[in-house]
C-alpha positions, 0 to 999 in steps of 0.5 A, a space after each residue: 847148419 852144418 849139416 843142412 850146408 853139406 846136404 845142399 851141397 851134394 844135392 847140388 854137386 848130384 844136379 850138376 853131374 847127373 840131372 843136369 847132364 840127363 836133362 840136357 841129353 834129354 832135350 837134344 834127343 828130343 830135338 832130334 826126333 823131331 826133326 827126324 818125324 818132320 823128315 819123316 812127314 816130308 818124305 811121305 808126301 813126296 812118295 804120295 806125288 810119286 803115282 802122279 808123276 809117274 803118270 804124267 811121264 807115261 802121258 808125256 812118252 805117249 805123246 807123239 815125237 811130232 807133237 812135241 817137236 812141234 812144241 819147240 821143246 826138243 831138237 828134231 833131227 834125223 840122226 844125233 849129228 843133225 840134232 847136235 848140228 841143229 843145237 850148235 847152231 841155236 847156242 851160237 845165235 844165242 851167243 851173238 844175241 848176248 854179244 859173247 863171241 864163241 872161241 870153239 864149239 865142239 860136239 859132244 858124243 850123243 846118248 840115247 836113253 828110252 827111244 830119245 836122245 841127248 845131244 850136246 856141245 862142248 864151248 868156248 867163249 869170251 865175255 865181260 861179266 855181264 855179258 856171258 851172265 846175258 848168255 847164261 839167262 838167255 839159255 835159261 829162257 830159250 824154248 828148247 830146255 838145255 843143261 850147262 854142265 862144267 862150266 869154268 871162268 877164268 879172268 883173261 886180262 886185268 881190268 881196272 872196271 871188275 864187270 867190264 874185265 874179259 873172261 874166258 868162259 867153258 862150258 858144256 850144254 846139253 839137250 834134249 833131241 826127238 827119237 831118231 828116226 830108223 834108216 833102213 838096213 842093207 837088209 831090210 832093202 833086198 
């Protein structure tokens, strides 16, 4: 008996220091490789897309600027002050229609990448909660596609209703302009 006794014992003490460990070690490996081949399978089907896309953006640069400003997409203007000027003013009337007020608006140096540029401004503004929320969703829906950028909310003044409580909100908005449009050079003239 006694023997049967330490025989189960070492037995158990090797299942519980050894087997149990390698199983365990076992499992968690095998976990993760299945996560690792479930990225993996994700992965190759998002590099499969990638030959579309890439032809879908060929097909949309190939489009004349006209035909997408003519869309309401993007901000046409002659020069990126005029696309930025043309872009203070849409934020504003969307703004007023939110019924937040603006405090300041600011240009934004502009940045042309691949014959297009980007314009933006740089705001501030006050509003209850719920109204720069409105703001916000009316940006959103706008037909010209803009991107908030470091936006900071600051509580102005304490309120005993928390939605009703002024805020100071600042932000920078960024979009999209048609290509500029070549003046002609001193050179270019003679």
């Amino acid at each position: 008996m006694l023997a049967l006794g330490i025989t189960l014992a070492v037995v158990l003490a090797v299942w519980i220091g050894l087997v149990g460990p390698l199983t365990s070690l076992y499992a968690g490996r095998s976990e993760r490789l299945s996560q690792r081949q479930t990225l993996a399978r994700h992965m190759e089907q998002l590099a499969a897309t990638r030959p579309a896309l890439e032809a879908r953006a060929a097909e949309l640069g190939r489009q004349s600027p006209s035909a997408v400003t003519a869309n309401g997409n993007i901000l046409s203007g002659s020069s990126t002050p005029v696309a930025t000027a043309a872009l203070q003013s849409l934020v504003q009337d969307i703004a007023t229609n939110a019924g937040a007020s603006l405090s300041s608006v600011e240009s934004l140096p502009g940045e042309t990448v691949a014959g297009y540029r980007r314009v933006g401004v740089k705001l501030s503004l006050s509003a209850s909660w719920p109204v720069l929320i409105r703001f916000l969703q009316s940006l959103e829906q706008s037909n010209t596609p803009m991107a908030v950028d470091d936006l900071q909310i600051r509580s102005s003044a304490s309120s005993s209703a928390a939605d009703q409580q002024p805020l100071d909100a600042g932000l920078s908005i960024y979009a999209p302009a048609g290509p500029a449009i070549a003046e002609p050079t001193s050179d270019s003239a003679k």
